[in-house]
Backbone as CSV, one residue per row, in Angstrom:
resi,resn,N_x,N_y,N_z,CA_x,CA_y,CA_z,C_x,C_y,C_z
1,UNK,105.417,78.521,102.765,104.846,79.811,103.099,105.420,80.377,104.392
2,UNK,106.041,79.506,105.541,106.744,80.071,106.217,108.380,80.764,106.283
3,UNK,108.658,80.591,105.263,109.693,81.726,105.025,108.909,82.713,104.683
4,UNK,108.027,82.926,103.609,107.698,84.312,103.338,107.071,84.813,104.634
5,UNK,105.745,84.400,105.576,105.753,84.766,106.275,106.660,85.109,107.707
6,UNK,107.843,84.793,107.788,108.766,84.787,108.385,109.510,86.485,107.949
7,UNK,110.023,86.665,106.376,110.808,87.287,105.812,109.255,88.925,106.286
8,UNK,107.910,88.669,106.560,107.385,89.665,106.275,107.244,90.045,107.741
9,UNK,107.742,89.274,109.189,107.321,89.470,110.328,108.954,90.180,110.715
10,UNK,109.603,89.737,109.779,110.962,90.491,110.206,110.865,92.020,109.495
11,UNK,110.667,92.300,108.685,110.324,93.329,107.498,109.499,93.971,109.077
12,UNK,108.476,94.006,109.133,107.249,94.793,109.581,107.582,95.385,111.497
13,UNK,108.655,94.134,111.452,109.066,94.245,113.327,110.283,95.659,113.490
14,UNK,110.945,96.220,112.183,111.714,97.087,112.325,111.088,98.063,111.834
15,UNK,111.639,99.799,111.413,111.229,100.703,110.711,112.084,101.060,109.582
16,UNK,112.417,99.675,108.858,113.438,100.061,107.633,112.830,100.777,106.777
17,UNK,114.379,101.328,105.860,113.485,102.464,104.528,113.587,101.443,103.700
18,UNK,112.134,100.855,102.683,111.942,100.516,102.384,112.046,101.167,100.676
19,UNK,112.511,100.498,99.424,112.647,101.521,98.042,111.754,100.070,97.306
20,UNK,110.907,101.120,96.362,110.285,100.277,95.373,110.379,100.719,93.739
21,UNK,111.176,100.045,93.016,111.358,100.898,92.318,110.367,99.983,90.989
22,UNK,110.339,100.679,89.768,109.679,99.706,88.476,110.258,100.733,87.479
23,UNK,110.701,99.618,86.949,111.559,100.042,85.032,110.508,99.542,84.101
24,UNK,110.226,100.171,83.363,109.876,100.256,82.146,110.616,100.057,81.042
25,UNK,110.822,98.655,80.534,112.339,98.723,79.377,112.114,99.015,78.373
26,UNK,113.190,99.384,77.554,113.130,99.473,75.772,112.674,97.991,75.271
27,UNK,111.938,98.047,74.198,111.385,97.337,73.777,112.638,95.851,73.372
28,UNK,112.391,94.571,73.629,113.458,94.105,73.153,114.849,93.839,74.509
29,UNK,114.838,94.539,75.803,115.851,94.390,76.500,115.709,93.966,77.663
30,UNK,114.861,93.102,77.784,114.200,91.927,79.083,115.650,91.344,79.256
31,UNK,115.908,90.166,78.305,116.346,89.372,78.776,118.011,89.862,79.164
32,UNK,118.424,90.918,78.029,119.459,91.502,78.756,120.140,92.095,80.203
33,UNK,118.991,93.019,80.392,118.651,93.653,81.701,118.081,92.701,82.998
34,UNK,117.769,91.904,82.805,118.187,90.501,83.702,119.261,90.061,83.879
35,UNK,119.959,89.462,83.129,121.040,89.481,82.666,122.211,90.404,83.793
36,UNK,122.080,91.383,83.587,122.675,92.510,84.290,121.825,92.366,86.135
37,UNK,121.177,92.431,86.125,120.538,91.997,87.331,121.250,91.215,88.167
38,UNK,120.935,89.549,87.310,121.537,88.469,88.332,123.376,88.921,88.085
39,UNK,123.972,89.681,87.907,125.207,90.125,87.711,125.156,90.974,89.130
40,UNK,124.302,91.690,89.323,124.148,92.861,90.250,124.001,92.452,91.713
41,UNK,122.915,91.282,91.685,122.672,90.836,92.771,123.199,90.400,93.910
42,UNK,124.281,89.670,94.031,125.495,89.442,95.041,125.951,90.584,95.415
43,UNK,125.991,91.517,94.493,127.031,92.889,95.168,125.793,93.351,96.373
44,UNK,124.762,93.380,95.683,123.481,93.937,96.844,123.283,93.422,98.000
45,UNK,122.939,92.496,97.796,123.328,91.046,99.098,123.923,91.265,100.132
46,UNK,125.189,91.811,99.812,126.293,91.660,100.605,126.853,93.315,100.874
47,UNK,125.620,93.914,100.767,126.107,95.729,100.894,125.531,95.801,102.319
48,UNK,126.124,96.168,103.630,125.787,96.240,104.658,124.453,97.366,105.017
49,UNK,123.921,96.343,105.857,122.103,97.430,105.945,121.333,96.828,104.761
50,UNK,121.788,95.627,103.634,120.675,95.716,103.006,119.495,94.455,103.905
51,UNK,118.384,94.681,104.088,117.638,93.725,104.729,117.139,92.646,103.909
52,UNK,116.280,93.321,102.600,116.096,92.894,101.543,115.864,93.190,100.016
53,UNK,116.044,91.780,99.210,116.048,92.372,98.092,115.541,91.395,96.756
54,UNK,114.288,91.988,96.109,113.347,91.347,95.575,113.149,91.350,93.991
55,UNK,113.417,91.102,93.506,113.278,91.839,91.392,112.363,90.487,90.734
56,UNK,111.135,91.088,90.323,110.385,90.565,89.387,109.948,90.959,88.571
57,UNK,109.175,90.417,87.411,108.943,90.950,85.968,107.795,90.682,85.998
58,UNK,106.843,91.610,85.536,105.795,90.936,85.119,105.239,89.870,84.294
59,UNK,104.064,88.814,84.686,104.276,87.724,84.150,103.402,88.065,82.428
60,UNK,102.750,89.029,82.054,102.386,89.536,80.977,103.306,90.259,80.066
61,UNK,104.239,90.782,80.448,105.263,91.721,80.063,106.692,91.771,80.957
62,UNK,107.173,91.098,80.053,108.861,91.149,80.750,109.661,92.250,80.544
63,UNK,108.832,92.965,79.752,109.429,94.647,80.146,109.014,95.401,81.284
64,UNK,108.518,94.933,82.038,107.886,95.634,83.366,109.264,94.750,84.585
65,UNK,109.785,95.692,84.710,110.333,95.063,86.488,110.090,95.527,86.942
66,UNK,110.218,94.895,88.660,109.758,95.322,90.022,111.165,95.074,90.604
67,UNK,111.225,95.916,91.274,112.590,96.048,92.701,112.070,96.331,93.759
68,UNK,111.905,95.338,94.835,111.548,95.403,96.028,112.866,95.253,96.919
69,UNK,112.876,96.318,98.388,114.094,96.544,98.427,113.782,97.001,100.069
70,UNK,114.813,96.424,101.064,114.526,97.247,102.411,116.021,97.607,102.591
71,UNK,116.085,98.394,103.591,117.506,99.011,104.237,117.111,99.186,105.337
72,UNK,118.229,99.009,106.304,118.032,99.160,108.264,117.719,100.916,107.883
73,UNK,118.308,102.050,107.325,118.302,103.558,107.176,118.301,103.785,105.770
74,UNK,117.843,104.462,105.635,118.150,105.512,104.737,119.544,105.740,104.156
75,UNK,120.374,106.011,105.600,121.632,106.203,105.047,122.583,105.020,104.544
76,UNK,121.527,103.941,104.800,121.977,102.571,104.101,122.182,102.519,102.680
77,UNK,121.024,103.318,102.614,120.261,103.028,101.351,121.507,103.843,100.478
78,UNK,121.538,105.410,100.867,122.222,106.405,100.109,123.578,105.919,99.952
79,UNK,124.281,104.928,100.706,125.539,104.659,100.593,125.812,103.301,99.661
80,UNK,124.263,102.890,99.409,124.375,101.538,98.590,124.314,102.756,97.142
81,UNK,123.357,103.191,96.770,123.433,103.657,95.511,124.709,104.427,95.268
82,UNK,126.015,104.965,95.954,126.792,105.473,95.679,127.626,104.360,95.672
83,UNK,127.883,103.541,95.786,128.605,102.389,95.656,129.071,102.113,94.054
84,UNK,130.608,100.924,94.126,130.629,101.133,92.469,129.692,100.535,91.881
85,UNK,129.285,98.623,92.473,128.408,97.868,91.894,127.188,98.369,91.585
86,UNK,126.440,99.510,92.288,125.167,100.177,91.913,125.606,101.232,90.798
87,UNK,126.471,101.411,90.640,126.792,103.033,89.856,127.572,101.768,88.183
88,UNK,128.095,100.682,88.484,128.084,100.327,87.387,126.933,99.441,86.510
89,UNK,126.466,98.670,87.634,125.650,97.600,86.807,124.035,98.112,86.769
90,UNK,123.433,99.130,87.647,122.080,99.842,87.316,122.540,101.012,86.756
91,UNK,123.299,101.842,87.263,123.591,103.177,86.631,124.327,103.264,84.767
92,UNK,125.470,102.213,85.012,126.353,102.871,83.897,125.322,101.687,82.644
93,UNK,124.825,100.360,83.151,124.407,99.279,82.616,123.554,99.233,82.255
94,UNK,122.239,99.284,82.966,121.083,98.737,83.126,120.087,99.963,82.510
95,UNK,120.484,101.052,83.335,119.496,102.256,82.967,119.661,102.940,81.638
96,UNK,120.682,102.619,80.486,120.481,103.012,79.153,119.133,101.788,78.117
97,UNK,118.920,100.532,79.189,117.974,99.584,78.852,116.367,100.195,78.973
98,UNK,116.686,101.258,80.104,114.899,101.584,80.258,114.289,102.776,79.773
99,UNK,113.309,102.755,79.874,112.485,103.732,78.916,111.627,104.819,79.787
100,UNK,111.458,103.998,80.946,111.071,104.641,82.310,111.329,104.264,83.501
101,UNK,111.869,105.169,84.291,111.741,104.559,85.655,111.119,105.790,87.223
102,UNK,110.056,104.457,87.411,110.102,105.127,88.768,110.816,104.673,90.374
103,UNK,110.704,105.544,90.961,111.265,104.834,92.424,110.896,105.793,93.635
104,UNK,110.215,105.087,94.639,109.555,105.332,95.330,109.936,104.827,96.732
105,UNK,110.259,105.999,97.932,110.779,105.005,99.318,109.818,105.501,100.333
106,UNK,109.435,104.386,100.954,108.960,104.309,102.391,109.512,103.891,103.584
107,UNK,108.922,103.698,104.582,109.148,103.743,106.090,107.993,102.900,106.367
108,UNK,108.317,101.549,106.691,107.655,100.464,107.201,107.039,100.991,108.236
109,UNK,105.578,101.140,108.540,104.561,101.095,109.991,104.928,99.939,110.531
């Protein structure tokens, strides 16, 4: 428990933009769109400004993901989604898998 509480005292000590996003998949494209995920993940990792980065499924429905996500700015953020690895493996990849998506950013108090 002290990493997580560790990972949440670092989170809360800056004013990163924080993105939360949740997909809603086509019926049938869990395990794919994972799939594509852990494909995605290293590129994210290693995109400068990312602080952190979180993807879970619900444990009732593996068509429900969660993307939990911090950036030092904003303009972190805007320069990760223009990137190729975001523009191929969520954009060109992932997002013909979902059925809905929302995404939502904050600013850590």
């Amino acid at each position: 428990m002290k990493i997580i509480a560790d990972v949440v005292n670092e989170l809360s000590r800056h004013n990163y933009y924080l993105v939360i996003a949740r997909w809603e998949l086509k019926e049938g494209n869990s395990e794919w769109a994972i799939a594509i995920i852990d494909q995605y993940r290293p590129h994210n990792l290693q995109a400068d400004g990312v602080r952190f980065f979180l993807v879970a499924h619900d444990n009732e429905d593996p068509n429900h993901i969660l993307f939990y996500e911090a950036y030092e700015t904003e303009a972190h953020y805007k320069t990760h989604v223009a990137s190729e690895a975001f523009q191929r493996y969520i954009i060109r990849e992932s997002l013909p898998l979902v059925a809905k998506r929302t995404l939502n950013n904050y600013t850590l108090l």
